[in-house]
N, C-alpha and C positions, 0 to 999 in steps of 0.2 A: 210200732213207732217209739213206743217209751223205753223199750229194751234198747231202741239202736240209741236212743240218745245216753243212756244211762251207762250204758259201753262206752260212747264217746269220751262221756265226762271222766270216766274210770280210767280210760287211758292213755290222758291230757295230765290225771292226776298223779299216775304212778308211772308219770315220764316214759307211758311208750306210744304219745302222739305222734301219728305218721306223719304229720306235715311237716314238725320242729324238724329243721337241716343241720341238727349239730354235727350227726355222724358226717355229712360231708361237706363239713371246711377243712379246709388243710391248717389244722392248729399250729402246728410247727413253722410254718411260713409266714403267719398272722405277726406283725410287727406295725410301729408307732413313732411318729414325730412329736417331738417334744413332751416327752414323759421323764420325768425326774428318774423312772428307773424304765428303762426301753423294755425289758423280760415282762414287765406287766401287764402290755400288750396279751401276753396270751393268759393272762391269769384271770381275767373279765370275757372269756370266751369258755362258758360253764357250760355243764351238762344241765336237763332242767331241773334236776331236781334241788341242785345250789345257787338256784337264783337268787333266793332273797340270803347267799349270804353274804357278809359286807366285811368278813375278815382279811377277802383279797378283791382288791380294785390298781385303779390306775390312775394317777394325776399328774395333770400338765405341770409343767417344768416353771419355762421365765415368765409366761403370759397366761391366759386363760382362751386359748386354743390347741388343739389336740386332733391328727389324724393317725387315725388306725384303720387300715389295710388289711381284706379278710379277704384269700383267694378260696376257694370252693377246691374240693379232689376230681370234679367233674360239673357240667354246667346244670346250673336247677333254674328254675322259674320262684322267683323271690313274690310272694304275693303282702307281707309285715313283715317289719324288725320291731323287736321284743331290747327294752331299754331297762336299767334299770340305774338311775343317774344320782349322781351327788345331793346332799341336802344345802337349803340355806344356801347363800351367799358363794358354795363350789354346783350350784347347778346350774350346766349351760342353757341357752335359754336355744340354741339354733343349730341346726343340724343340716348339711347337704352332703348328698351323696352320689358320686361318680360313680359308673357301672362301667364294667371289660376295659380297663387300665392294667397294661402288661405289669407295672412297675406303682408306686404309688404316688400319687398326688404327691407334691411337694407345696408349702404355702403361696409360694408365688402364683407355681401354673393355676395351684386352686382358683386362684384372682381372675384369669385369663379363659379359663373354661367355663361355660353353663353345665351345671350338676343336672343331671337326672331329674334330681328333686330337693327342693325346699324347706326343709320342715320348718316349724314352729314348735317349741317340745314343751311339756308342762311345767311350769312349779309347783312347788307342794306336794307331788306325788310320789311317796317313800316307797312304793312298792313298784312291781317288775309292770312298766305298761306298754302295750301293743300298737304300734304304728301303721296302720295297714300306706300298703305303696299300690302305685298302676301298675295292675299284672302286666300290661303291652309296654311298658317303657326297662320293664323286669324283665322277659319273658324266657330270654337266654341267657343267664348272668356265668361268666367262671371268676369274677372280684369283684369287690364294693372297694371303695374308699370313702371314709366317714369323717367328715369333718365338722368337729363340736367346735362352737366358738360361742360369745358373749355371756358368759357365765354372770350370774346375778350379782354378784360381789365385785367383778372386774377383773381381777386380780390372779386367780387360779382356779380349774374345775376338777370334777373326781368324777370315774365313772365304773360301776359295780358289776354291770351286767350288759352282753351282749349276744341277742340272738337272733334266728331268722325263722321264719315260716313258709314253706312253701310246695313246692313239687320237686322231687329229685327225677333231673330229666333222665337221665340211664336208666333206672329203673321201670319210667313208661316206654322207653326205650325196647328195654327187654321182655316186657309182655306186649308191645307189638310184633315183633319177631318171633315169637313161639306162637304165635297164628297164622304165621307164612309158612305155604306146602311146598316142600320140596320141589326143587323143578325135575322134571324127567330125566331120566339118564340120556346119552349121548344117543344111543340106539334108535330108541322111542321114539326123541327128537326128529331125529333125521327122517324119522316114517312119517310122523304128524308133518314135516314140509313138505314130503313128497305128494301127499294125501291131497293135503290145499291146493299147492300147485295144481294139480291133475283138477281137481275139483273146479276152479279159479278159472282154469282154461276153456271149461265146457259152459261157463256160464256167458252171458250177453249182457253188456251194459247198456241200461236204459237210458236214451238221452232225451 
């Protein structure tokens, strides 16, 4: 048991945790409403091992709200999002998040739609922190749209870090399928119905 967990932690530490979903968001697709530079959308969508760095981030533009749009390369099971937010006065305090949105939220529909979920996000906390979400309201994601708003200062937020944790459905996908036996060939078949048949016919239903 202490070998499994100490594996664990090892490979949570040297970034080859298998839950983190980074390898499959489609970064290239990853884009932002109202960010004083739109490219930075994808520059807050890090691998783990650059999480706490703060050389590249993304801030909101006229106001102190921000949706960025993260489509998956195939659908996962979202179970956290991994934050890593503004300090002081640019940290938003509120987060909601729309799930399988072809296209992204815009601020308005945001208004007119119930998100997925609600959050409440922290203050004060400078380092990367883990949000867990309802796996069943998760369960089959291919997009999030994330909408930061009321930032502590009012006025404008910043955000460093964006990640998920979860299950990559393809892959439980395909180690169910390498458990499935062949079906018989066409030949075989055709013996095995005659077989039933014939069998089927000699027996007597009991009423």
């Amino acid at each position: 048991m202490a070998d499994d967990e100490t594996n664990s932690v090892s490979a949570q530490l040297s970034g080859l945790d298998l839950s983190n979903l980074y390898g499959a968001i489609d970064k290239h697709n990853v884009h932002g409403l109202n960010l004083t530079v739109p490219e930075d959308a994808q520059n807050i969508i890090k691998p783990w091992d650059e999480r706490e760095d703060t050389s590249k981030f993304a801030e909101s533009g006229v106001d102190d709200q921000v949706i960025i749009h993260v489509p998956f390369t195939h659908n996962v099971r979202l179970r956290s999002i991994l934050l890593k937010l503004g300090r002081g006065e640019m940290t938003p305090q509120r987060l909601r998040i729309y799930a399988n949105r072809t296209t992204i939220v815009d601020f308005s529909e945001a208004e007119d739609i119930t998100p997925q979920l609600n959050i409440s996000l922290l203050e004060g906390e400078t380092a990367v922190h883990e949000y867990p979400l309802r796996a069943a309201s998760f369960a089959n994601v291919h997009s999030v749209s994330l909408f930061f708003s009321d930032a502590v200062g009012g006025d404008a937020l910043r955000l460093y870090y964006i990640g998920f944790k979860g299950d990559n459905r393809s892959q439980r996908k395909e180690g169910t399928e390498k458990l499935e036996i062949p079906a018989a060939n066409a030949a075989d078949a055709r013996l095995i119905d005659r077989l039933q048949e014939k069998s089927g016919g000699q027996q007597t239903t009991a009423r």
